[in-house]
C-alpha positions in Angstrom: 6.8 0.3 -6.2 9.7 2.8 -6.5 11.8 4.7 -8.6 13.0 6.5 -5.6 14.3 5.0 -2.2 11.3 3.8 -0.3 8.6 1.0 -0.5 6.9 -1.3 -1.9 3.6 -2.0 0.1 1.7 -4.6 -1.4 0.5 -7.4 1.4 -1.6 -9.7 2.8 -4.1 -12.8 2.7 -4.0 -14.9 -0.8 -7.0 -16.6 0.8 -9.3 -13.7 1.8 -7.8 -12.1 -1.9 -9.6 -15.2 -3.6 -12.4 -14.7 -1.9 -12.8 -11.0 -2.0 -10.6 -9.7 -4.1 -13.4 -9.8 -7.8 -15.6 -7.1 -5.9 -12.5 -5.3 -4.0 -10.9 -4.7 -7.3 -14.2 -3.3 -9.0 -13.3 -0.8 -6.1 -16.6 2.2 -5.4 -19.1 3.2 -7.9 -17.5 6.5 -9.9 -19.3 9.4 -8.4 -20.8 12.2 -10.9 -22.1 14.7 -8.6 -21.2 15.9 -4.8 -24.8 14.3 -3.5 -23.4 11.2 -3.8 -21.4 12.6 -0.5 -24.1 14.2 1.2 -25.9 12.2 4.3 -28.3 14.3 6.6 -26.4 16.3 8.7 -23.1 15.4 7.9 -21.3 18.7 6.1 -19.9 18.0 2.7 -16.4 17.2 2.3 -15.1 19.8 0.2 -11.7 18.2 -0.3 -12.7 15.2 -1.7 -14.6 17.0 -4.6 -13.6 17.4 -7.8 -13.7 20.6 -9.5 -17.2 19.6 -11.0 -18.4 18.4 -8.0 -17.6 21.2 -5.9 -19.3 23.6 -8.3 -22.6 21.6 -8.3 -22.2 22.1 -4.4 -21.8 26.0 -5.2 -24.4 26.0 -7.0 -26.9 24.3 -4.3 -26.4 26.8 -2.0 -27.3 29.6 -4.0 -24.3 31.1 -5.3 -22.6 31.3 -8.7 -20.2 28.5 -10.1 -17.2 29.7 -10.5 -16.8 30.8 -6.8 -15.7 26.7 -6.7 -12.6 27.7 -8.2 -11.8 30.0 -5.9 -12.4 27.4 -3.4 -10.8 24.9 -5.6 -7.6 27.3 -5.5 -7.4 28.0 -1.2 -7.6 24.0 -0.4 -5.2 23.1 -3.1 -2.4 26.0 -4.1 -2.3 27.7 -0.7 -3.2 25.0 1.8 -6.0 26.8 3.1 -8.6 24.5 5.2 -10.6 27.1 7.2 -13.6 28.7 5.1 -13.9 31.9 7.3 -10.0 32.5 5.7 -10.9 32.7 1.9 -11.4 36.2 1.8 -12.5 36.7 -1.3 -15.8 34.9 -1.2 -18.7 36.9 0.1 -19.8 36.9 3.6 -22.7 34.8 2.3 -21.4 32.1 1.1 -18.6 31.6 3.9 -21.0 31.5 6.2 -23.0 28.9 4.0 -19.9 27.1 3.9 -19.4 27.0 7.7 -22.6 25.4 8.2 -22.9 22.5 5.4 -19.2 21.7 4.3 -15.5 21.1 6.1 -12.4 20.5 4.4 -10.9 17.3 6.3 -7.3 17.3 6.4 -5.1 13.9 7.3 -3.5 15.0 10.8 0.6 14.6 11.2 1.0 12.8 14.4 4.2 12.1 14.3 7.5 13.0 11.9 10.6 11.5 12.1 13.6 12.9 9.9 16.0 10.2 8.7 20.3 10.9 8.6 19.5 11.2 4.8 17.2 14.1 4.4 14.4 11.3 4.3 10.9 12.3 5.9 8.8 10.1 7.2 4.5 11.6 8.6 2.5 9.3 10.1 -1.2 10.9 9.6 -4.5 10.1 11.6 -7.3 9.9 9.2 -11.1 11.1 10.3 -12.0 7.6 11.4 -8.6 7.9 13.7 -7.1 5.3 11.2 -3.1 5.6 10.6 -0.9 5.8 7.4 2.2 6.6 6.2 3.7 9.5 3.7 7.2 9.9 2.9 9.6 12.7 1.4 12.1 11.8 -0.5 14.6 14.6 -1.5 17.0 15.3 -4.3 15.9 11.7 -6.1 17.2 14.3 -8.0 13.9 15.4 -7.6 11.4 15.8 -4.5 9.6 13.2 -4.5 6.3 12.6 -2.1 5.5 8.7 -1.4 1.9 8.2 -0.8 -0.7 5.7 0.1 -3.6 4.8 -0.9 -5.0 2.1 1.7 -4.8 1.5 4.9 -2.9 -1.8 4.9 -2.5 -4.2 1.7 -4.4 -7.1 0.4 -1.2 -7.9 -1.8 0.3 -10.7 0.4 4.0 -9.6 -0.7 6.5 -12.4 1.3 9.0 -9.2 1.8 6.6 -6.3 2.4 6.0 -5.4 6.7 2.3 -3.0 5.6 1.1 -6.7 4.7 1.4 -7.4 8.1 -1.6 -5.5 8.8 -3.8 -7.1 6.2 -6.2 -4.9 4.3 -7.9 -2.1 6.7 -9.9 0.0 4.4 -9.3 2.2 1.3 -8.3 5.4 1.0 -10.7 8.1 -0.1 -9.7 10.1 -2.8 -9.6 13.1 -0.7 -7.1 11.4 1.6 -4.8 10.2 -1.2 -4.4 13.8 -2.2 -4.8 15.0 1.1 -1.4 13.6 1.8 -0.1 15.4 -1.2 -1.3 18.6 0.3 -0.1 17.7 3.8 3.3 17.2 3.1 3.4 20.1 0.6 2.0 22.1 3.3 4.6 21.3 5.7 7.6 21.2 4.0 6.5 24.9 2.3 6.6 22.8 -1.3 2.8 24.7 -2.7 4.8 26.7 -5.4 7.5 23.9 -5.9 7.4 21.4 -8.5 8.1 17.6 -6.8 7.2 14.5 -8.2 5.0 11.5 -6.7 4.9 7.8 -6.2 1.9 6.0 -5.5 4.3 3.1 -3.5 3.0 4.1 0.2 0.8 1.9 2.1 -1.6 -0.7 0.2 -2.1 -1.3 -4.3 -2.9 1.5 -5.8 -4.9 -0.2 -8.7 -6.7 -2.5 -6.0 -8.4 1.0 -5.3 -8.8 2.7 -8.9 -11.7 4.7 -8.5 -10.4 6.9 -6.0 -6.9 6.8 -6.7 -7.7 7.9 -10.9 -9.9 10.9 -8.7 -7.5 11.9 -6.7 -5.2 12.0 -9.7 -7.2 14.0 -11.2 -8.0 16.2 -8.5 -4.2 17.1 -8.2 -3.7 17.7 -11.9 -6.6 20.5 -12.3 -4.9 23.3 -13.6 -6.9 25.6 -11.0 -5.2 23.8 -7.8 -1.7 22.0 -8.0 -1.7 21.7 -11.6 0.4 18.4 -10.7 1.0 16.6 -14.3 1.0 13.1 -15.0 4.4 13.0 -15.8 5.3 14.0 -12.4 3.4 10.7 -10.8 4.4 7.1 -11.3 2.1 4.3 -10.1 3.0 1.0 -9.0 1.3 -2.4 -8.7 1.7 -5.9 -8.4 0.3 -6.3 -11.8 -3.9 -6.6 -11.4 -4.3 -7.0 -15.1 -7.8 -5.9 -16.0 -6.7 -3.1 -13.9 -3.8 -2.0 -15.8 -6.0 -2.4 -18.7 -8.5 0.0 -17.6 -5.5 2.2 -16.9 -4.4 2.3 -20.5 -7.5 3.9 -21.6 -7.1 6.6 -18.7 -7.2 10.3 -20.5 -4.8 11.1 -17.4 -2.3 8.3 -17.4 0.5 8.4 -14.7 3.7 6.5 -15.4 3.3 2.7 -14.9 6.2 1.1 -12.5 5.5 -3.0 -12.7 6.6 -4.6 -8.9 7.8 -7.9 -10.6 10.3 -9.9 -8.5 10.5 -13.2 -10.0 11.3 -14.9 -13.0 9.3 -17.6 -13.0 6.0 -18.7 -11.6 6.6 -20.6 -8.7 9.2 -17.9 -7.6 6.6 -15.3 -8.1 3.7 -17.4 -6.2 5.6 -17.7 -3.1 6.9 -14.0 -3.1 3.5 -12.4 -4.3 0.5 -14.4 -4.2 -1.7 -12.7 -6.3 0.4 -14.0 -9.2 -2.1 -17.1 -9.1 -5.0 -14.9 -10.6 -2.1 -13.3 -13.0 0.0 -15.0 -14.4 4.0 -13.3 -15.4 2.9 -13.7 -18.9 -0.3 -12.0 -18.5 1.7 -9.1 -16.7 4.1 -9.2 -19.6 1.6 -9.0 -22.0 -1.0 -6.7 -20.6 2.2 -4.3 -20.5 3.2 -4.8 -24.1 -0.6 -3.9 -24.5 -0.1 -0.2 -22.3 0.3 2.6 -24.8 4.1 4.7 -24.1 4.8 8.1 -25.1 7.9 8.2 -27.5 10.0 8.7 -24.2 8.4 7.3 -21.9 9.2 3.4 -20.3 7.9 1.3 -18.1 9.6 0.6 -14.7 9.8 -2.8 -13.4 11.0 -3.1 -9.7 12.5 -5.8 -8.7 13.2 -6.6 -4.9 16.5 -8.7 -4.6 16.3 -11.5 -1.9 19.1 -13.4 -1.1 19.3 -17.2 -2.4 15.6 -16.1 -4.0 15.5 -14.5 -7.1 18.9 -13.4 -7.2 21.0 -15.9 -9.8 22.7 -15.2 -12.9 20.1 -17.4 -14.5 17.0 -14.7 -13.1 19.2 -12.1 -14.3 19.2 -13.4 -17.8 15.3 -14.6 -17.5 14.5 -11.8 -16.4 16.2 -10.0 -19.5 14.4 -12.6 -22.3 10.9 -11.7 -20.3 11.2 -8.2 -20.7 12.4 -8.4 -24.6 10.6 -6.0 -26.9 9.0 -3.8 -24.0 10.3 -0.5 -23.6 11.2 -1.1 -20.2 13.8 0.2 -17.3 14.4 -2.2 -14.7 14.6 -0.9 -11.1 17.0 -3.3 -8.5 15.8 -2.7 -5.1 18.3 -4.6 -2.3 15.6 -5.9 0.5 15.4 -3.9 3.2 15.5 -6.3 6.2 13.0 -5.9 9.0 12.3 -8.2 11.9 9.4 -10.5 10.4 10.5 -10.4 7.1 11.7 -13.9 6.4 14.6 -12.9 3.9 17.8 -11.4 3.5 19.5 -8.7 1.5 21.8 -10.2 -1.3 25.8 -9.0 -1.0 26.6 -6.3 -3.2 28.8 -8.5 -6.0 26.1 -10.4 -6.1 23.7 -7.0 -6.8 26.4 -5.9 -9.0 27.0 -9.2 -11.2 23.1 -9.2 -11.5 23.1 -5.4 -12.9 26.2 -6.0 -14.9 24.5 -9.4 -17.3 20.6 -6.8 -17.3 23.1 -4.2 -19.0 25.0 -6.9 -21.0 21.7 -7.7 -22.5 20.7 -4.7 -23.9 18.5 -3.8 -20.5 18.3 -0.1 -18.9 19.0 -1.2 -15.5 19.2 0.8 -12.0 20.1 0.1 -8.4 18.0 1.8 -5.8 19.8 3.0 -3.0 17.7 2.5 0.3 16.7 5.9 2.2 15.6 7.0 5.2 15.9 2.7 6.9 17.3 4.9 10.0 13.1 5.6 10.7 11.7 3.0 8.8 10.6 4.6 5.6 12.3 2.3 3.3 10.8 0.7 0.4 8.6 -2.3 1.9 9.3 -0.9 5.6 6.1 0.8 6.2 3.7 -0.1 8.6 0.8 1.5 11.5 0.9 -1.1 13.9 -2.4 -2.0 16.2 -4.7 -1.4 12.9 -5.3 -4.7 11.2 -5.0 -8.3 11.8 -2.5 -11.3 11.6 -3.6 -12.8 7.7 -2.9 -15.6 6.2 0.0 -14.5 4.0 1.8 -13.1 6.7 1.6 -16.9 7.7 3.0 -17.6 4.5 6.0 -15.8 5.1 6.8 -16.9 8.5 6.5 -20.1 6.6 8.8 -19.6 3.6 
């Protein structure tokens, strides 16, 4: 999933995926009001409200409207998680707020700093559940990596989070919560950086509350983060990325490809039996561009794999016609990954016939491998289960 030295996470079972995947990928009911989050007794999460929501919640309690945007502005542009501190509500409604709502906040339990400048924060969630962010500096940007599940349901052959199988998804509020998090800690509120959805788990296997917590980032009266600044990636979940295209806030699309042809692609991402390449192809020839805009196709490179003259020039004739950058991504080798990184000629000669044929092609160098925060190196062990596809890729 990268345009920017880190991961891919896309992982686990193709068996369980058959089976559960159709309702999985519908992902939660879209929410239209902040009662869909109250329960009895349980205060209201005010950072996993949009700006809507949070002003019904306002208004339930008695007070005017537009006090959410003041709220709205102290969780989001100044990192501001205690009520009792945002002094320029009334007593009132602080106190109102101290009794039904809380603004949960991902916890950094640990943070590793990589030779590179790479960050790596390993967060505890509510539910005491683990994930990973990472910061990735001067890309030239700053760029946040963030997840949005706990684990994968992808099965990717070269990816450790599949290791974990599919925990749970992320709430919209703890995507962005990350965003704030890291922003928070690396004093990066009034700094512009940049974000890729390429953490932990598939983005689009989770639309609902990744497209909120989008949008929650990008209202002008808290981050004000625009679409432009955040690239998605995904394995390619086709109805998905169709549902995407009609998004009036549409992130930049980055395509985790990998293969060539279809057996290739089965064996190094099993969900490529539902979708075929060519559907993937064509669902992107279907995605609307801006007139400068591309879309990014990763592409891991394993040794003896996918790696051939002949995939590079496949790989060229598939993409033909698309507006499209390709992204080379060496494999970060990990213990239980059953492949190996390609020599750099080899890299090289593969680059050298993408450009040959016309195709805007890039190597990725690998950052922060010194903690593990390389692209398809994440991973919170003790959280899931051994699956099927991690089988699969003892196997291969």
């Amino acid at each position: 999933m990268f345009i920017v030295p880190t991961f891919i996470s896309r992982c686990n079972v193709p068996s369980v995926f058959a089976a559960s995947a159709a309702s999985a990928l519908r992902g939660p009911p879209a929410t239209t009001g902040y009662t869909d989050f109250v329960k009895a007794d349980v205060p209201v999460d005010l950072a996993n409200l949009e700006l809507a929501q949070l002003e019904d919640f306002v208004e339930s309690l008695g007070h005017r409207r537009f006090h959410a945007r003041q709220i709205y502005r102290w969780i989001w542009k100044r990192g501001v998680t205690d009520t009792a501190e945002m002094t320029d509500l009334s007593r009132e409604l602080r106190e109102a707020l101290a009794v039904r709502a809380e603004v949960r906040t991902p916890q950094v339990v640990k943070h590793d700093k990589s030779e590179d400048g790479t960050q790596k924060f390993v967060l505890r969630l509510q539910d005491g559940r683990q994930i990973e962010s990472v910061f990735i500096p001067d890309t030239p940007s700053q760029t946040f990596c963030i997840s949005t599940q706990v684990g994968c349901a992808m099965g990717c052959a070269f990816c450790l989070t599949g290791k974990m199988g599919l925990v749970r998804n992320l709430t919209a509020g703890e995507i962005a919560g990350q965003v704030r998090v890291l922003a928070r800690a690396l004093d990066m509120l009034q700094s512009p950086f940049n974000i890729v959805l390429m953490g932990m788990g598939e983005p689009l296997h989770n639309y609902d509350e990744t497209m909120k917590a989008l949008r929650m980032l990008a209202d002008e009266h808290g981050l004000g983060l625009s679409p432009r600044r955040v690239t998605l990636s995904t394995v390619g979940l086709v109805p998905m990325i169709d549902k995407l295209a009609a998004e009036p806030l549409m992130p930049n699309l980055a395509i985790s490809l990998h293969a060539t042809t279809e057996p290739q692609r089965a064996a190094i991402v099993p969900p490529t039996k539902k979708y075929s390449l060519h559907d993937i192809i064509d669902a992107c020839r279907r995605f609307p561009l801006s007139k400068r805009s591309r879309i990014t196709f990763e592409y891991v490179m394993l040794q003896g794999v996918n790696d051939t003259p002949e995939d590079a020039r496949r790989l060229a004739k598939l993409l033909a016609g698309i507006k499209a950058k390709v992204n080379l991504i060496p494999l970060n080798a990990a213990p239980g990954i059953p492949f190996e990184r390609p020599s750099d000629e080899r890299i090289d000669r593969f680059a050298r016939i993408l450009a040959e044929q016309g195709v805007v092609v890039s190597v990725r160098k690998s950052r922060g491998r010194d903690i593990r925060a390389a692209c398809g190196q994440l991973i919170v062990e003790g959280q899931g289960r051994r699956s099927p596809a991690q089988q699969l890729a003892e196997a291969l």
